[in-house]
C-alpha positions as CSV (number, residue, x, y, z in Angstrom):
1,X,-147.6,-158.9,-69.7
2,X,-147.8,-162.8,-70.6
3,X,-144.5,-165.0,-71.0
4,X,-143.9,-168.3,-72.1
5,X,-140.8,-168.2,-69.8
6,X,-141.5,-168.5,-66.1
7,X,-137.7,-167.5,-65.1
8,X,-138.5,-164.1,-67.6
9,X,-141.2,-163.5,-65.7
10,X,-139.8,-163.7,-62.4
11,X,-137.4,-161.2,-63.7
12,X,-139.9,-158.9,-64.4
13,X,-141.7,-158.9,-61.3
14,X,-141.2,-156.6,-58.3
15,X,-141.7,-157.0,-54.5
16,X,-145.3,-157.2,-53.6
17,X,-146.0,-159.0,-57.1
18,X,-148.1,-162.4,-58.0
19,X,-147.0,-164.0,-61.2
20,X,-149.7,-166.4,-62.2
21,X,-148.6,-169.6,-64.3
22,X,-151.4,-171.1,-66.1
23,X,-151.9,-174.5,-66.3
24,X,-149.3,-177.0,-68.4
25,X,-145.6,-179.1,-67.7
26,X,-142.7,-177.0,-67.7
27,X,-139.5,-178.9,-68.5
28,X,-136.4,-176.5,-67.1
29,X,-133.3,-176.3,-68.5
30,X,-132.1,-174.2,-65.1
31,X,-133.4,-173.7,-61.5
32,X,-136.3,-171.3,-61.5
33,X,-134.7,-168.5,-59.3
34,X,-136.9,-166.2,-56.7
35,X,-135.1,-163.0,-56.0
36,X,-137.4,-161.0,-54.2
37,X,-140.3,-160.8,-52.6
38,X,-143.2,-162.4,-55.1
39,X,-145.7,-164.4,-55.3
40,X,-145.7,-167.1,-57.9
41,X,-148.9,-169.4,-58.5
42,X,-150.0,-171.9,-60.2
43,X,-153.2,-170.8,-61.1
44,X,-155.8,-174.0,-61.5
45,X,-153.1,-175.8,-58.9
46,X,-151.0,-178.9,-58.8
47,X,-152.8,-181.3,-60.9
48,X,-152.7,-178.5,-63.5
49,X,-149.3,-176.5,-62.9
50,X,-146.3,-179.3,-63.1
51,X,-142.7,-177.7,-62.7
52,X,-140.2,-180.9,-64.4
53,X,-136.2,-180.3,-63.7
54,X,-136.1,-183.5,-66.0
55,X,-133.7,-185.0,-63.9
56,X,-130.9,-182.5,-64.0
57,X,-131.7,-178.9,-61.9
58,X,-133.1,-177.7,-59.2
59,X,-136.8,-176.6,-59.7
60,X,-136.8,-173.7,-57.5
61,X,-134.3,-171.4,-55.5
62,X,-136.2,-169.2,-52.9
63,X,-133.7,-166.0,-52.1
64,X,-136.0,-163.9,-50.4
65,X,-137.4,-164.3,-47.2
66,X,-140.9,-162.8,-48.6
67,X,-140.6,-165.1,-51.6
68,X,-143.5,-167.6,-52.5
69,X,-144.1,-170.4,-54.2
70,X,-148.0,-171.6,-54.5
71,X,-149.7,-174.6,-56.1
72,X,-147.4,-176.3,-58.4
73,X,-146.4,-179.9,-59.0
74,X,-142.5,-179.8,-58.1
75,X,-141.1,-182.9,-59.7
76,X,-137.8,-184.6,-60.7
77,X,-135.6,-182.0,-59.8
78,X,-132.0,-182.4,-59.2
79,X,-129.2,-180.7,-57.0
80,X,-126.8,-181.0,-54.4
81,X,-129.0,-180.0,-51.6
82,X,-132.6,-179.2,-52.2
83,X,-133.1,-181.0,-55.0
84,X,-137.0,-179.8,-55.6
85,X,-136.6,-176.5,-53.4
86,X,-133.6,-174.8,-51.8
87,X,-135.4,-172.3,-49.2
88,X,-132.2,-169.4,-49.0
89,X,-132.5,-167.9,-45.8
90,X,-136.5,-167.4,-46.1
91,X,-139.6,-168.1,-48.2
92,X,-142.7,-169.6,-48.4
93,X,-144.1,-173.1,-50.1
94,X,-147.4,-173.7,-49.7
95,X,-150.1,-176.2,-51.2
96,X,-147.5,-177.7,-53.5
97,X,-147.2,-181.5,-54.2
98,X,-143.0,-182.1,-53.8
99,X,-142.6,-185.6,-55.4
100,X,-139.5,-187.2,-57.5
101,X,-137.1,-185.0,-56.6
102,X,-133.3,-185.8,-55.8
103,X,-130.2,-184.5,-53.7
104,X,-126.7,-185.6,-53.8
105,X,-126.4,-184.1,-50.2
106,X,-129.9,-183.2,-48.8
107,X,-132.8,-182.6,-48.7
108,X,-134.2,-184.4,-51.5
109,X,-137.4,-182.7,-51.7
110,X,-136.8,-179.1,-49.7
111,X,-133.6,-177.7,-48.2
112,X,-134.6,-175.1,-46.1
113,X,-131.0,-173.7,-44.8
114,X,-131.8,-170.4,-42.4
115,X,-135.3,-170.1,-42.7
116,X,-138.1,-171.4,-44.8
117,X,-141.4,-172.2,-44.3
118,X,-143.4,-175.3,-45.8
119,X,-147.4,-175.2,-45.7
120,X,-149.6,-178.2,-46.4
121,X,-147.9,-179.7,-49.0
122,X,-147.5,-183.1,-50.0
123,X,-143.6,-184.3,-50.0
124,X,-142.9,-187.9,-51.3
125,X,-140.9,-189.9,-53.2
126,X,-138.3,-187.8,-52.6
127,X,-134.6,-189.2,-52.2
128,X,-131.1,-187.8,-50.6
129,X,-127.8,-189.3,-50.4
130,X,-125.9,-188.0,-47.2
131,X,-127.0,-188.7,-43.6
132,X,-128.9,-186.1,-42.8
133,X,-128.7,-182.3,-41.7
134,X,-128.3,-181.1,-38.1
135,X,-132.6,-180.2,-38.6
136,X,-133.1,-184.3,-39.5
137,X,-130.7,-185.1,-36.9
138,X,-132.7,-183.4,-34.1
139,X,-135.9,-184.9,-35.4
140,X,-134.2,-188.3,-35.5
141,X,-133.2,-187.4,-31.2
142,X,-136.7,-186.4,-30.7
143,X,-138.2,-189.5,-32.2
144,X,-135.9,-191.4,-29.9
145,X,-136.7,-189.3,-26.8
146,X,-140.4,-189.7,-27.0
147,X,-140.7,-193.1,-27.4
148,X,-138.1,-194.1,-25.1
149,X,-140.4,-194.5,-22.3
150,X,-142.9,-196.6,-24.0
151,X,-142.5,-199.9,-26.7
152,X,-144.2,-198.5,-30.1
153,X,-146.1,-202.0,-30.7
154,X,-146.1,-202.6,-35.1
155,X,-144.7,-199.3,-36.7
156,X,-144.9,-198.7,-40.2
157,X,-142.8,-196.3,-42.3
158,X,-144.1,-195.1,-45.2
159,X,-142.2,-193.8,-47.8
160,X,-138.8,-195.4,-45.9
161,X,-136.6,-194.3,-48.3
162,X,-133.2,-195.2,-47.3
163,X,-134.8,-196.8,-44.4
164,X,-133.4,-194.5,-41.7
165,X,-136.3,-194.4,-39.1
166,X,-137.0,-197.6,-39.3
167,X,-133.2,-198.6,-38.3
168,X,-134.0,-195.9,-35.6
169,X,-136.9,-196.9,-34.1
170,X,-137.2,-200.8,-34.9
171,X,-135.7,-201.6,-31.7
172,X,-138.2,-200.3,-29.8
173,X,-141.2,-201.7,-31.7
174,X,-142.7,-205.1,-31.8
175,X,-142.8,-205.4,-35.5
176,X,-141.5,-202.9,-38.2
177,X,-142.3,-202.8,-41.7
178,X,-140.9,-200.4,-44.7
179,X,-143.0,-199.4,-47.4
180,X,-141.6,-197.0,-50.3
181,X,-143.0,-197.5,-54.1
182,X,-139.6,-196.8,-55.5
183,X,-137.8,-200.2,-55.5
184,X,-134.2,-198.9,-55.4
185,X,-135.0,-197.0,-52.3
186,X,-136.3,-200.5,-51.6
187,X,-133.3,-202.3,-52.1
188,X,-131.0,-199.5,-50.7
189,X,-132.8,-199.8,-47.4
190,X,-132.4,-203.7,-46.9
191,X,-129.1,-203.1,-47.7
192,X,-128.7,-200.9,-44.6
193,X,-131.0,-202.5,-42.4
194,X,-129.6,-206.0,-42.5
């Protein structure tokens, strides 16, 4: 059965189900919500299938660990954590293009809290306000443990964002330069770098 409505059609679907969305910009009013154990495509892929949360919600919430989101454009969404994607214990998000997207908290892009699994997508431009969770912090202590040993030479961050790894790792390079196309990351990081 066709739908105009991607949430009605999620609604519909059972485990074991794909749900194809065909090609056009969906503007959400509310987080697309993934309760069990689907598939949902974009069916000519991310140039074609753009999910919008216009500024204001969360694009999707994944709350199945069989869930499955596939070949969208996930853009502009908005939340408190996981402002593109909130993973919920489990899920899959493959070949998607994560872009735009905003948390109060974080993970700007993707929250994956217990369990998630990202697949060759393309996450950027994405922004969060807090510090970081415990999976950032251990990235950030594994960054610092391997190149503890050795002086990086020039590094170049791009997509700095808030500048974070750059204030992490500058004093162990030569030279460090932040590049992010969004100026008020811009301005945020030289704010906190200086």
């Amino acid at each position: 059965t066709a739908s105009t409505n991607i949430q009605l059609a999620m609604n519909e679907a059972m485990d074991g189900d794909e749900v194809l969305v065909t090609n056009g910009t969906y503007v959400l009013s509310s987080q697309i919500s993934v309760t069990n154990g689907i598939t949902i495509r974009g069916a000519n892929g991310v140039r074609n299938t753009i999910v919008d949360g216009n500024d204001s919600v969360r694009c999707f919430h994944l709350c199945h660990a069989n869930a499955v989101v596939e070949g969208f454009t996930i853009m502009r969404g908005f939340a408190q954590n996981g402002g593109g994607i909130h993973c919920d214990h489990g899920g899959t998000v493959r070949d998607c293009v994560i872009s735009s997207n905003f948390a109060s908290n974080d993970g700007g892009g993707v929250w994956c809290d217990h369990g998630g699994v990202v697949e060759n997508c393309t996450i950027t431009d994405n922004s969060a306000n807090d510090d970081g969770d415990e999976p950032s912090r251990a990235l950030h202590r594994a960054l610092v443990a391997l190149t503890v040993a050795t002086p990086l030479g020039d590094l170049v961050d791009i997509g700095s964002g808030r500048g974070r790894i750059l204030k992490l790792l500058a004093s162990r390079a030569q030279r460090a330069v932040g590049v992010d196309i969004d100026s008020d990351a811009r301005r945020f990081a030289r704010a906190e770098l200086m």
